[in-house]
N, C-alpha and C positions, 0 to 999 in steps of 0.2 A: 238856735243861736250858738256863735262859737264860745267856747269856752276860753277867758283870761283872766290870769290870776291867782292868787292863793293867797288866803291871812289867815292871821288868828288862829293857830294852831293850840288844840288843848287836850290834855291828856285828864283820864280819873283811874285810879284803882277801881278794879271790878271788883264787888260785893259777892256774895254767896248768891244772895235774893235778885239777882242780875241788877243793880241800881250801881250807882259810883258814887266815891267820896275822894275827898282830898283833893277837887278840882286843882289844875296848875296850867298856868301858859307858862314856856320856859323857854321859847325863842323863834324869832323872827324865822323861816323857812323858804327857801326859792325854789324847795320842787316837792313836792307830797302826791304818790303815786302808787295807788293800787291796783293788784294784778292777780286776779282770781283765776284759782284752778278750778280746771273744771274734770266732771267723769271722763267725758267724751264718750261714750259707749253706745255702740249701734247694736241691735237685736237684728239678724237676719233669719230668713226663711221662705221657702218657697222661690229660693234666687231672685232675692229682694229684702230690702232694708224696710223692716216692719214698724220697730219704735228707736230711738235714739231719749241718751239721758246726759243731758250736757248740765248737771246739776252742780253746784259751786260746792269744794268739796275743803277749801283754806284757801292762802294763798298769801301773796304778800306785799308789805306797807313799805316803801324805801320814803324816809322824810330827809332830804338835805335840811341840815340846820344852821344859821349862822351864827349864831351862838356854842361856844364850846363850854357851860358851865357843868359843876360841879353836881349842882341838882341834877343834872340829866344823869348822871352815874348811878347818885344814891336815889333818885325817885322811880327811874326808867329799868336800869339796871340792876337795883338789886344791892348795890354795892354800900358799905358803911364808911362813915366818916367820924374820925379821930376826934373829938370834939375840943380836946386835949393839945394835938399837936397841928391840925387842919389835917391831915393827911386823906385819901381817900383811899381806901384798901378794897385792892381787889380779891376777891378770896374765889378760888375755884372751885367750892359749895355753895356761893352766892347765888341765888334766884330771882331773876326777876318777875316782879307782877306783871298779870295778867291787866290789861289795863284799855278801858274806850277812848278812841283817838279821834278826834274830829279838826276839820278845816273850814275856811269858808270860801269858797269861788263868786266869782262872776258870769253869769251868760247873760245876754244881752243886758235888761236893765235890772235883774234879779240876782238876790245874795242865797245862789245855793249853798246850803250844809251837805258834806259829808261825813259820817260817822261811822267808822268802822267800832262793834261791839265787843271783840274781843280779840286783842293781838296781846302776840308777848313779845317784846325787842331783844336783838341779839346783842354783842361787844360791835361794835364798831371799828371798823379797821383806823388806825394811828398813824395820818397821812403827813407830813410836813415838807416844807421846802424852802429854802435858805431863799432874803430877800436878792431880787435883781434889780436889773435897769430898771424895770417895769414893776410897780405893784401886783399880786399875783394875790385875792382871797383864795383863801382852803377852807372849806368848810365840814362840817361831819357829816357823813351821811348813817342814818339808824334806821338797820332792816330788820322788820316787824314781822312775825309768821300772825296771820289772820289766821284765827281758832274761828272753828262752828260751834256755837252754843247751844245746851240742851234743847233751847226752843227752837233751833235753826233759822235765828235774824242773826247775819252777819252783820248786816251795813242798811243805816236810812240813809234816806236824802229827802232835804227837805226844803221848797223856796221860801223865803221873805222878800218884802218888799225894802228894807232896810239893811244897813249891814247891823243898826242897835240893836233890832228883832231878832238879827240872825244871831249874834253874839250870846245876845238874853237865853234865848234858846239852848248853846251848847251851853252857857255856865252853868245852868240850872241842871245837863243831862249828866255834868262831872262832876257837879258839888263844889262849883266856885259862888262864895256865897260874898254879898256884900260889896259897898261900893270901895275901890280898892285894895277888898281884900285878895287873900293868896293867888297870884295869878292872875289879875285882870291888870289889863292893858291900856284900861282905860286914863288913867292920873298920866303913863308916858306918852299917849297920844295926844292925851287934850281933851276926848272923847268925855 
């Protein structure tokens, strides 16, 4: 079936013990796109190709977001907020967490999950442009390097027959706990 769609975007802090906390949805999304490197490595011998190792080796998460908030700075980022003055300070010893990032799609009548296990997001480029004739949205886009973790699962994927299941599933896998607690989507949808 083809693939249409994307929702539900949710991010957790990665734990030590490989689990997540601090589940958060932080904005609607129109493109979440991973693109894994691979070795590519052929083994030759006897003027022929013996073994090849096209094994996933990182790679990378581009999330366009329509949301420009602040938590995506201090959560994704790394960066602190002024609590004081609002302000949001960028510091160039700032580190951002290592964090699982999951989606939900469409193929035919099914809500696949994707979850990548461990990315860490870069600064975003700071795109703007003066209104026109025409309404023009800008949105962010946030590039992710996909880490290999000690146990070498990057990424599941997983179907449900629901998008409720599919949802229940990632809250539980980034530690969104509770009915409209932090991060759930469900009180602005109606859901």
């Amino acid at each position: 079936m083809a693939k249409k769609g994307i929702e539900y975007t949710v991010f957790g802090i990665l734990q030590e013990d490989g689990s997540y906390k601090d589940g958060k949805y932080l904005s609607p999304v129109a493109n979440f796109n991973g693109t894994p490197n691979k070795s590519n490595v052929v083994d030759y011998g006897d003027d022929r190709a013996l073994e090849t190792d096209n094994s996933v080796t990182g790679g990378t998460l581009s999330i366009e977001m329509n949301n420009d908030d602040e938590e995506t700075y201090t959560f994704l980022l790394g960066h602190k907020k002024d609590e004081e003055t609002g302000e949001i300070i960028y510091d160039v010893n700032d580190i951002p967490p290592y964090v699982g990032c999951g989606a939900i799609g469409t193929s035919g009548k099914k809500k696949v999950v994707k979850f990548y296990t461990k990315v860490q997001f870069g600064e975003p480029n700071d795109e703007n442009t003066t209104r026109q004739e025409s309404t023009t949205f800008n949105h962010s886009t946030l590039e992710g390097t996909i880490l290999i973790p000690e146990d070498g699962v990057w990424k599941i994927r997983k179907e449900f027959d629901t998008l409720k299941e599919a949802k229940a599933w990632l809250n539980e896998k980034v530690g969104i706990t509770g009915a409209g607690g932090a991060g759930t989507l469900d009180e602005e949808k109606g859901a």
